[in-house]
MARFI-193812 format. One record per residue: residue number from 1; z, x, y of N, C-alpha, C, O in turn. Coordinates in steps of 0.1 Angstrom, whole numbers, plus 5000, padded with zeros to 4 digits. Layout:
N
{num->NUM; nzz->Z; nxx->X; nyy->Y; cazz->Z; caxx->X; cayy->Y; czz->Z; cxx->X; cyy->Y; ozz->Z; oxx->X; oyy->Y}
...
// end
This chain:
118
{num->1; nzz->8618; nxx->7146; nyy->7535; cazz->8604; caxx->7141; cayy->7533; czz->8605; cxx->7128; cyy->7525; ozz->8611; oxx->7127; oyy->7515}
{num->2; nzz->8598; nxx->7117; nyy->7532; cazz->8594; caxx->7108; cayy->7524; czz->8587; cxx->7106; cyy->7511; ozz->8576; oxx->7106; oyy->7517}
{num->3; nzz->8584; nxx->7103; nyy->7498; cazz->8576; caxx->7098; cayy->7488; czz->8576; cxx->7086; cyy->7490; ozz->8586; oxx->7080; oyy->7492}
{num->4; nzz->8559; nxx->7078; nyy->7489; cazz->8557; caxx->7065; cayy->7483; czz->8553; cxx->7063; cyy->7473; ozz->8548; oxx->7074; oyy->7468}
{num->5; nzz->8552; nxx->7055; nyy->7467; cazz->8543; caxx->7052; cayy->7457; czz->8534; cxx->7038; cyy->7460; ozz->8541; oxx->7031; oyy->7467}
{num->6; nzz->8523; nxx->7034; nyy->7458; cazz->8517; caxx->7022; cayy->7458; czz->8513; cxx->7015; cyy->7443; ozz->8507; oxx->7021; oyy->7434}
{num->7; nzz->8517; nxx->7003; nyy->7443; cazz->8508; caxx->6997; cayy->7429; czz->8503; cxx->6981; cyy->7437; ozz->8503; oxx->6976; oyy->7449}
{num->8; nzz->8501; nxx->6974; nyy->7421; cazz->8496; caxx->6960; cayy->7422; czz->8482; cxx->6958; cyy->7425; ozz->8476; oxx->6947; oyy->7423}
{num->9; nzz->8477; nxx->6968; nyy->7429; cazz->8460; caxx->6966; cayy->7432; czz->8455; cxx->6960; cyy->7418; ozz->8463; oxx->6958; oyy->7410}
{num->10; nzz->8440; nxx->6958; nyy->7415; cazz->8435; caxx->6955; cayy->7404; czz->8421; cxx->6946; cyy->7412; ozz->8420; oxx->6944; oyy->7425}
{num->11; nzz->8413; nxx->6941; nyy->7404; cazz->8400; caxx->6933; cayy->7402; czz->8406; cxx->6916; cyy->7407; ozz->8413; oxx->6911; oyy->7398}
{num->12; nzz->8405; nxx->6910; nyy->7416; cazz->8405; caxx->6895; cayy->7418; czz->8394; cxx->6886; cyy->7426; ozz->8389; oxx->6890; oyy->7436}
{num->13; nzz->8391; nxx->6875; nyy->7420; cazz->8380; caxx->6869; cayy->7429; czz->8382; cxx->6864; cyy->7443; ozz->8394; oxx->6861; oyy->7446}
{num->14; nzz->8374; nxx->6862; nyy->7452; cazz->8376; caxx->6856; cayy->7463; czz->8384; cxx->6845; cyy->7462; ozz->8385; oxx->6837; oyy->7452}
{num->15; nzz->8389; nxx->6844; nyy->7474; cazz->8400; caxx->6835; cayy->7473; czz->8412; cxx->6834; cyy->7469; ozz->8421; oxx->6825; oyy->7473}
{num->16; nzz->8414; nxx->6843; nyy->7461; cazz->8427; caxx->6850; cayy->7452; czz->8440; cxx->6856; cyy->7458; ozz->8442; oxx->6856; oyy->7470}
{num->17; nzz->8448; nxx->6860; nyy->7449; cazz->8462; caxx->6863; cayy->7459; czz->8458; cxx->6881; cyy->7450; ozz->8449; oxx->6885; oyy->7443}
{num->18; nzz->8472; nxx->6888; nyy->7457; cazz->8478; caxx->6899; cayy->7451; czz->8489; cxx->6903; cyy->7458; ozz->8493; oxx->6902; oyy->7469}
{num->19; nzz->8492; nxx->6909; nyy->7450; cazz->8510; caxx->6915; cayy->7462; czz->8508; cxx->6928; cyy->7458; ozz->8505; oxx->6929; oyy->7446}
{num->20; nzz->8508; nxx->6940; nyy->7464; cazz->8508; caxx->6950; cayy->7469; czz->8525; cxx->6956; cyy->7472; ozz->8534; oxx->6953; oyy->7480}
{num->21; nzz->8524; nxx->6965; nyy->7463; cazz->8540; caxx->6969; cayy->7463; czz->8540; cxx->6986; cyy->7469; ozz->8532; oxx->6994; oyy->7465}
{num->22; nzz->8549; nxx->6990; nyy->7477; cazz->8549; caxx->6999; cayy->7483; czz->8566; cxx->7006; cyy->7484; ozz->8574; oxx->7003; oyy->7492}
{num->23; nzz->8570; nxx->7017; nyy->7469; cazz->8584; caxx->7020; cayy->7469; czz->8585; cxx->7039; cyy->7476; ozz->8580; oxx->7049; oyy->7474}
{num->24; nzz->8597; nxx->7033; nyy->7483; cazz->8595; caxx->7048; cayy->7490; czz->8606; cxx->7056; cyy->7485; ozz->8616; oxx->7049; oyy->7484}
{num->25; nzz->8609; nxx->7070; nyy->7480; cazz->8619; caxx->7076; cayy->7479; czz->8621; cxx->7085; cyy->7490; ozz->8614; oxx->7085; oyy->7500}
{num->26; nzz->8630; nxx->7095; nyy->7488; cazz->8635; caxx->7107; cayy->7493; czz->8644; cxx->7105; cyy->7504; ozz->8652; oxx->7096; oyy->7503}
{num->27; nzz->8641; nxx->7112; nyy->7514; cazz->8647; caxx->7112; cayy->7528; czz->8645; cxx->7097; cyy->7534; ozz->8643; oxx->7100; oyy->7546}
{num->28; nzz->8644; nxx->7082; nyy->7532; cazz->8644; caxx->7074; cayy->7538; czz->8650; cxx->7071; cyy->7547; ozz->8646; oxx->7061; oyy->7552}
{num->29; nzz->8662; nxx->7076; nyy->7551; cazz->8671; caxx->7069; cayy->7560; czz->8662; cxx->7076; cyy->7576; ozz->8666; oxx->7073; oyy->7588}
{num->30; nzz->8652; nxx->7083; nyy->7573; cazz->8645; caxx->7090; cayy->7583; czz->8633; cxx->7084; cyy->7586; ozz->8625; oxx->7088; oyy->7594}
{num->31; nzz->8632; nxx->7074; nyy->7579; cazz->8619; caxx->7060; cayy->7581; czz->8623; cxx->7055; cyy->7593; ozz->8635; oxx->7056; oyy->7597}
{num->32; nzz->8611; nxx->7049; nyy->7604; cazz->8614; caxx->7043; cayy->7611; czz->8606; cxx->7026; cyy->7610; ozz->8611; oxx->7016; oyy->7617}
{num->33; nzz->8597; nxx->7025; nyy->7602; cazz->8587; caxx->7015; cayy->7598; czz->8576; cxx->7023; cyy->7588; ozz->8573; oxx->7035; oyy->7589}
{num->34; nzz->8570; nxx->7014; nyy->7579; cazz->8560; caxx->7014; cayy->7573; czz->8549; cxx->7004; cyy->7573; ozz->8550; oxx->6992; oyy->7573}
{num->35; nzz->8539; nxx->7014; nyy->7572; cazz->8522; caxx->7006; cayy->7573; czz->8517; cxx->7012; cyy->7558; ozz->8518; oxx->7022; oyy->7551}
{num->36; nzz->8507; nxx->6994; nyy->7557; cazz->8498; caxx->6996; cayy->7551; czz->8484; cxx->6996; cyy->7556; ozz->8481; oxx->6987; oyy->7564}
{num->37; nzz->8475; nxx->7006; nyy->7552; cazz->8461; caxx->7010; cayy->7557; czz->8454; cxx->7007; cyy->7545; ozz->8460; oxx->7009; oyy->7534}
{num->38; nzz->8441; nxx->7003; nyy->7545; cazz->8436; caxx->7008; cayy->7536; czz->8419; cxx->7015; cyy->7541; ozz->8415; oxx->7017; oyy->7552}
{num->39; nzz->8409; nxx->7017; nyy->7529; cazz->8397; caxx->7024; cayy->7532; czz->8387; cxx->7021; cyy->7522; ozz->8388; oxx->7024; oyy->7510}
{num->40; nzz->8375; nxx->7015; nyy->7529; cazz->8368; caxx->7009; cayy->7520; czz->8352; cxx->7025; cyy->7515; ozz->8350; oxx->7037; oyy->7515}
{num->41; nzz->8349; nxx->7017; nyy->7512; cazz->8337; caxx->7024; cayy->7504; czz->8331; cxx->7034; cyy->7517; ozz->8325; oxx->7026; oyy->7525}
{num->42; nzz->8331; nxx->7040; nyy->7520; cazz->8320; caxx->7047; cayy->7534; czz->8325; cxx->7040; cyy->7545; ozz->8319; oxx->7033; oyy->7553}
{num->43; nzz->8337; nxx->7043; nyy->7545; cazz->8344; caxx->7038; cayy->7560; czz->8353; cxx->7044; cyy->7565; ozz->8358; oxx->7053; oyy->7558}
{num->44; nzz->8358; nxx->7043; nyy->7576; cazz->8374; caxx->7050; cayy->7580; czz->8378; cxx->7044; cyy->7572; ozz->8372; oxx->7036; oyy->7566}
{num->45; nzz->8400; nxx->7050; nyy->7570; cazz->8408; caxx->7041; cayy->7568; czz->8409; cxx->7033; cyy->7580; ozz->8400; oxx->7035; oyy->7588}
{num->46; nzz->8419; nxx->7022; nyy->7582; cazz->8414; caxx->7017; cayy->7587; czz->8435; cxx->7005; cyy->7585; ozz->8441; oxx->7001; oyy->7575}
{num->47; nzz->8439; nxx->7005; nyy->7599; cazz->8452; caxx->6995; cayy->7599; czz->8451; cxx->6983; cyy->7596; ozz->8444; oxx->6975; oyy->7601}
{num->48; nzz->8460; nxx->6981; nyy->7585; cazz->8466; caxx->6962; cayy->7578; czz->8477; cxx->6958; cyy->7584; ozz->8477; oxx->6949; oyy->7593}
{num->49; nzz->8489; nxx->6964; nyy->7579; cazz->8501; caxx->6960; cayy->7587; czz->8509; cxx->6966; cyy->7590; ozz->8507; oxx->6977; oyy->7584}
{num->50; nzz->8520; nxx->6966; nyy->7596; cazz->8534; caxx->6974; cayy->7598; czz->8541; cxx->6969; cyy->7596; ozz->8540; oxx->6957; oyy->7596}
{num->51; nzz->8556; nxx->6977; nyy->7594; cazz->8572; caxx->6965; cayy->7593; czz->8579; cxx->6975; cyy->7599; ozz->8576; oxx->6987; oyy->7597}
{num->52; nzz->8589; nxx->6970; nyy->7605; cazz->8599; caxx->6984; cayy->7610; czz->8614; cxx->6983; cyy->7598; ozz->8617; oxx->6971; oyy->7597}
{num->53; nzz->8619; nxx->6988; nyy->7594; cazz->8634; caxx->6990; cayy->7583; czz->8642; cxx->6981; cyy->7593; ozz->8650; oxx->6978; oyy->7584}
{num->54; nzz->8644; nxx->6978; nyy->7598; cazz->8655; caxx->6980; cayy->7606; czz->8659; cxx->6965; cyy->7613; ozz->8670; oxx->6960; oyy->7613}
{num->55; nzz->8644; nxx->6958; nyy->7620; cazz->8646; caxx->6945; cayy->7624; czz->8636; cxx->6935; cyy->7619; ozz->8635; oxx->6924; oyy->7623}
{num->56; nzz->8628; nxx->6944; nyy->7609; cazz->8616; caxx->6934; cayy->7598; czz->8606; cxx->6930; cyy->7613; ozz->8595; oxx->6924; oyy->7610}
{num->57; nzz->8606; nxx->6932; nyy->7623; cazz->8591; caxx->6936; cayy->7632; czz->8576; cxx->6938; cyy->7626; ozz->8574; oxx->6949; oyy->7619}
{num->58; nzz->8564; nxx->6926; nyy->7628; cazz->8556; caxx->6931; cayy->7622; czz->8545; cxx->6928; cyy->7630; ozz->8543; oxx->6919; oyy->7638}
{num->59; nzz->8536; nxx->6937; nyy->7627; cazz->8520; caxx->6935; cayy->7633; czz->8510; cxx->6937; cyy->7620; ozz->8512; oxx->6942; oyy->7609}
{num->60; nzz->8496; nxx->6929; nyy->7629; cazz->8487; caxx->6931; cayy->7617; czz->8473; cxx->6935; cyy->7626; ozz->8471; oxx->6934; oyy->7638}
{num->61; nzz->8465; nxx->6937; nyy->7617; cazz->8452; caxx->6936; cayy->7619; czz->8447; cxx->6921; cyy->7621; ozz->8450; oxx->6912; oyy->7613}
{num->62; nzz->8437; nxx->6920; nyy->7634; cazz->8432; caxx->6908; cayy->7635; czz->8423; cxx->6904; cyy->7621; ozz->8423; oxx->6892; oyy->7617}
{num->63; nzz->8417; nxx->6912; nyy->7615; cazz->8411; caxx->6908; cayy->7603; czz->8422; cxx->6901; cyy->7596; ozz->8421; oxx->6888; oyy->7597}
{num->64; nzz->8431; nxx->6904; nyy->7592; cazz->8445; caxx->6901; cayy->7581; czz->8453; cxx->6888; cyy->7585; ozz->8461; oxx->6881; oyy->7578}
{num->65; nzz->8449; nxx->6887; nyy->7598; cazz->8462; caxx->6880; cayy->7603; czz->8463; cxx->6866; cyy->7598; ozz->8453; oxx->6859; oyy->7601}
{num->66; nzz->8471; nxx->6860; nyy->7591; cazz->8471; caxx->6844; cayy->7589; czz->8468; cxx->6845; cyy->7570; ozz->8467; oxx->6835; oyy->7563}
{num->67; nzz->8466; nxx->6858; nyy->7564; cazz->8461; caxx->6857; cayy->7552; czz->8471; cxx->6872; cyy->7549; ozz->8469; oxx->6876; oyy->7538}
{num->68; nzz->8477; nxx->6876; nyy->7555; cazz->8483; caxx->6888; cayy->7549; czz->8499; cxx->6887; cyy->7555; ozz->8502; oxx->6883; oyy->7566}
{num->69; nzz->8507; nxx->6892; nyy->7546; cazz->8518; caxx->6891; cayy->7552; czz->8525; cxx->6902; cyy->7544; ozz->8525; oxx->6904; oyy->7532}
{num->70; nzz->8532; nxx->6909; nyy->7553; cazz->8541; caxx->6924; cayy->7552; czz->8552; cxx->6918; cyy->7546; ozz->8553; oxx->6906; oyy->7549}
{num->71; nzz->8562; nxx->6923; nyy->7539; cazz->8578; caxx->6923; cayy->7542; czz->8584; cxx->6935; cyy->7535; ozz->8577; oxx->6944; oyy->7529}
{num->72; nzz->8599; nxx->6935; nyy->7537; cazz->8606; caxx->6947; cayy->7531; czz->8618; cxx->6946; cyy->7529; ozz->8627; oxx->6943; oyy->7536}
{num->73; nzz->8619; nxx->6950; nyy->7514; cazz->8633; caxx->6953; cayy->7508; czz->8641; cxx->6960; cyy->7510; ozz->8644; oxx->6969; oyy->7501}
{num->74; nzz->8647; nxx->6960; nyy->7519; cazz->8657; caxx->6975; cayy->7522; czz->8667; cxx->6978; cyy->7508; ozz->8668; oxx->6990; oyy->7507}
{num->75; nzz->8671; nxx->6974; nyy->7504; cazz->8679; caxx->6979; cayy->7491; czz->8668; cxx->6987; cyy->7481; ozz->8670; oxx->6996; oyy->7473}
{num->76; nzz->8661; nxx->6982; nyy->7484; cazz->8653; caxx->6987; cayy->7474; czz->8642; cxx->6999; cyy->7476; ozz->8635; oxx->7004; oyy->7468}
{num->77; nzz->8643; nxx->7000; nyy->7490; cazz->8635; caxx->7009; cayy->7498; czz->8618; cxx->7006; cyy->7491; ozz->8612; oxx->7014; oyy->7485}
{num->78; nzz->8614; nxx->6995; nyy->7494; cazz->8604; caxx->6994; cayy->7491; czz->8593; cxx->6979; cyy->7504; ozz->8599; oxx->6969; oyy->7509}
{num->79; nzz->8580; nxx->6983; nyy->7505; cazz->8572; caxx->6973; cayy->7512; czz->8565; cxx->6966; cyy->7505; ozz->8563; oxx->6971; oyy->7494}
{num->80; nzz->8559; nxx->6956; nyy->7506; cazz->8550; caxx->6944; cayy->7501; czz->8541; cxx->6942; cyy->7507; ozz->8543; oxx->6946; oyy->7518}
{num->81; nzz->8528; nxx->6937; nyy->7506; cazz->8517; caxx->6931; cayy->7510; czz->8512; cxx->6920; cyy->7504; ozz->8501; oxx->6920; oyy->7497}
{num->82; nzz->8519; nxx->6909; nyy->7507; cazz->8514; caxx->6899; cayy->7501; czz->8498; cxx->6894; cyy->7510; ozz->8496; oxx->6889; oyy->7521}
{num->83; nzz->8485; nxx->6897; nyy->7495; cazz->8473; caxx->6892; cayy->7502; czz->8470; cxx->6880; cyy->7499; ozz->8470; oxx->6879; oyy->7487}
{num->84; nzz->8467; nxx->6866; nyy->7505; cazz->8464; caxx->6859; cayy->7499; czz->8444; cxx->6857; cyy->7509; ozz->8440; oxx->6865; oyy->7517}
{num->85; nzz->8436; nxx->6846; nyy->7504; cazz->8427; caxx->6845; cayy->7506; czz->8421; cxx->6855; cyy->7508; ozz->8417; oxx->6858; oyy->7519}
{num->86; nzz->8420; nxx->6860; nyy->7497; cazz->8409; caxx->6875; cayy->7498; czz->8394; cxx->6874; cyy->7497; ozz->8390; oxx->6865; oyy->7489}
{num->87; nzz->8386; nxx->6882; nyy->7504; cazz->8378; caxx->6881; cayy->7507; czz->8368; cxx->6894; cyy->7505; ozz->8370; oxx->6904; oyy->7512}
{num->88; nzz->8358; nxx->6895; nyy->7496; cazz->8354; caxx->6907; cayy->7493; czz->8352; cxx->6916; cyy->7506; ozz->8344; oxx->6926; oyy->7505}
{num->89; nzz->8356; nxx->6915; nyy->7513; cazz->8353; caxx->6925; cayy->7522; czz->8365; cxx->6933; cyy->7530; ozz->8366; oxx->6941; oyy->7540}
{num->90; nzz->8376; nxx->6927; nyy->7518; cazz->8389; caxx->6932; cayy->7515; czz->8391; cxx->6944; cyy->7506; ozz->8401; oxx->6951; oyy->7507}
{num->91; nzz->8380; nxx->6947; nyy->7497; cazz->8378; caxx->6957; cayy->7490; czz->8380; cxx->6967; cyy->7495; ozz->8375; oxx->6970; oyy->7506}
{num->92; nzz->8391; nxx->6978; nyy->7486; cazz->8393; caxx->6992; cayy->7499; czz->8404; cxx->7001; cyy->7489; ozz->8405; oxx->6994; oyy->7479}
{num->93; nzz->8407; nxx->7007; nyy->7489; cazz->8418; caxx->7014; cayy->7489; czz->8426; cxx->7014; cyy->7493; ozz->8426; oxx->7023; oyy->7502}
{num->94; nzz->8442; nxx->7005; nyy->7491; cazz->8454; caxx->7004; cayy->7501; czz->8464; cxx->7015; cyy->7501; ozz->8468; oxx->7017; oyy->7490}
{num->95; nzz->8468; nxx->7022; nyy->7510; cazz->8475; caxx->7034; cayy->7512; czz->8492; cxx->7027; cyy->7520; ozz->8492; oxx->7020; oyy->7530}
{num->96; nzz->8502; nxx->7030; nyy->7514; cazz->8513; caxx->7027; cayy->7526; czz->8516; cxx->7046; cyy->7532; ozz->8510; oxx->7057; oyy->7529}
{num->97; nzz->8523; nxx->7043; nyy->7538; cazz->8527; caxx->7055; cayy->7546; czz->8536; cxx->7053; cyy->7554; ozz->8534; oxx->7042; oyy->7559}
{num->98; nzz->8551; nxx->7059; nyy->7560; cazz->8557; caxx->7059; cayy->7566; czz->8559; cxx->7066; cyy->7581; ozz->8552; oxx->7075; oyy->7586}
{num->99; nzz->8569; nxx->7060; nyy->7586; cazz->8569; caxx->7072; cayy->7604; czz->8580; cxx->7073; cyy->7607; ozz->8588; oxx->7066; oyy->7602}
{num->100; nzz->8583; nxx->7083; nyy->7616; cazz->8596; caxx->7080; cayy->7625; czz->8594; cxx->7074; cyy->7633; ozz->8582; oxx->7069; oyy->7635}
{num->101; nzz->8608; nxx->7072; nyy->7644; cazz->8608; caxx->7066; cayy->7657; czz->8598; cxx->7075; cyy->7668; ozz->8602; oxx->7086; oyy->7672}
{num->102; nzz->8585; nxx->7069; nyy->7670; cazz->8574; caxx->7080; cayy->7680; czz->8570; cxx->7084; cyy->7671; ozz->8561; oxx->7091; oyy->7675}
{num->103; nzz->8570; nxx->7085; nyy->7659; cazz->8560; caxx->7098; cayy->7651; czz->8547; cxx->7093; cyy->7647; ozz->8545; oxx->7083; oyy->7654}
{num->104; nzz->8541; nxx->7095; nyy->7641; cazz->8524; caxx->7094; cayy->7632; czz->8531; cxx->7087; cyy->7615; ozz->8541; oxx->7086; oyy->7607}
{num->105; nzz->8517; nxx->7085; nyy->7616; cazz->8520; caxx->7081; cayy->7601; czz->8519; cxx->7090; cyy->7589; ozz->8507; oxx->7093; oyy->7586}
{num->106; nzz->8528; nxx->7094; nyy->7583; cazz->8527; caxx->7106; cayy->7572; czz->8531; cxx->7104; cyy->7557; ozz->8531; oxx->7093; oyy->7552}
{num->107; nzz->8535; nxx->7116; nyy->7551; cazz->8536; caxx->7111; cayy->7539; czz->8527; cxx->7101; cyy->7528; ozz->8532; oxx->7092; oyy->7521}
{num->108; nzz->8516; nxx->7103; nyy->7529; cazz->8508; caxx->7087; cayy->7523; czz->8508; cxx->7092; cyy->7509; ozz->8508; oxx->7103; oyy->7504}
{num->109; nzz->8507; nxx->7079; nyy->7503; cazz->8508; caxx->7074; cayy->7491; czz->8494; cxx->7080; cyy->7481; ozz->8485; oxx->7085; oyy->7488}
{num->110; nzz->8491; nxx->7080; nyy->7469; cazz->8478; caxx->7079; cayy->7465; czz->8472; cxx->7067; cyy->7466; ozz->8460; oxx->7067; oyy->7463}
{num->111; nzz->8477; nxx->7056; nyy->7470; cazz->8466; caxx->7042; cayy->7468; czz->8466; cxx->7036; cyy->7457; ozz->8467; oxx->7040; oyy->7445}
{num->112; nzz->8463; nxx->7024; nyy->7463; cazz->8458; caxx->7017; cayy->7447; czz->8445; cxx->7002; cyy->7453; ozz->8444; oxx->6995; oyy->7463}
{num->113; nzz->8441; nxx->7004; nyy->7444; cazz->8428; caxx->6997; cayy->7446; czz->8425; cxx->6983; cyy->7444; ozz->8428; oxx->6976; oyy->7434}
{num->114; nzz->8419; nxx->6979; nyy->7455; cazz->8419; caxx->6962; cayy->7453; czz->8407; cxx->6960; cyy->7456; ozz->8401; oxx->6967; oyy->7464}
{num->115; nzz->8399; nxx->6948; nyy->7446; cazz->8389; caxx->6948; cayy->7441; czz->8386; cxx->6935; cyy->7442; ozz->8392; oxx->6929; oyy->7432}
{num->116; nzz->8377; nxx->6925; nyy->7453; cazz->8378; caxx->6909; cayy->7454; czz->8363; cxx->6910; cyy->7451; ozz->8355; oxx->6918; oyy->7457}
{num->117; nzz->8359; nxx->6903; nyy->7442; cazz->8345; caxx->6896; cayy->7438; czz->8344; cxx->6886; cyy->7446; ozz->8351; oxx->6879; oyy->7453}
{num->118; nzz->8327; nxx->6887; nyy->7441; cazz->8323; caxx->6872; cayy->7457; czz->8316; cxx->6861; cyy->7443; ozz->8311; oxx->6850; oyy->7445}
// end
């Protein structure tokens, strides 16, 4: 089984950056990619981005795209979310979570919270 952990969330104003750190322990060599999701106030969760371990492959949400950017440390078994131009309607709860090859997304993280003022 995988563990993540998520940090780096906090309070920033519009326009602002944050990096979002996402470290995974346990069984990783059983990862096949990780996403970050997050969930706002009275909403689904809801997909930000993915990366695969393996060939750094990424997708995003059309919301995200051009202002968010995934990467990953494989030594360190850990993911990033670098946000830049945030936009209060970025407010949410960011979750990572990992998968296998074909599987669902599992193991999720407790979250950490990001908080853009207008």
């Amino acid at each position: 089984q995988v563990h993540v952990a998520e940090s780096g969330g906090g309070l920033v104003q519009a326009g602002g950056s944050l990096r979002l750190s996402c470290a995974a322990s346990g069984r990783t060599f059983s990862s096949y990619a990780m996403g970050w999701f997050r969930q706002a106030p009275g909403k689904e969760r809801e997909f930000v981005a993915t990366i695969t371990w393996s060939n750094g492959n990424t997708r995003y949400a059309d919301s995200v795209k051009g202002r968010f950017t995934i990467s990953r440390d494989n030594a360190k078994n850990t993911v990033y979310l670098q946000m830049n131009s945030l936009k209060p309607e970025d407010t949410a709860v960011y979750y990572c979570a990992g998968r296998t090859f074909g599987g669902s997304y599992t193991n999720w993280g407790q979250g950490t919270r990001v908080t853009v003022s207008s």
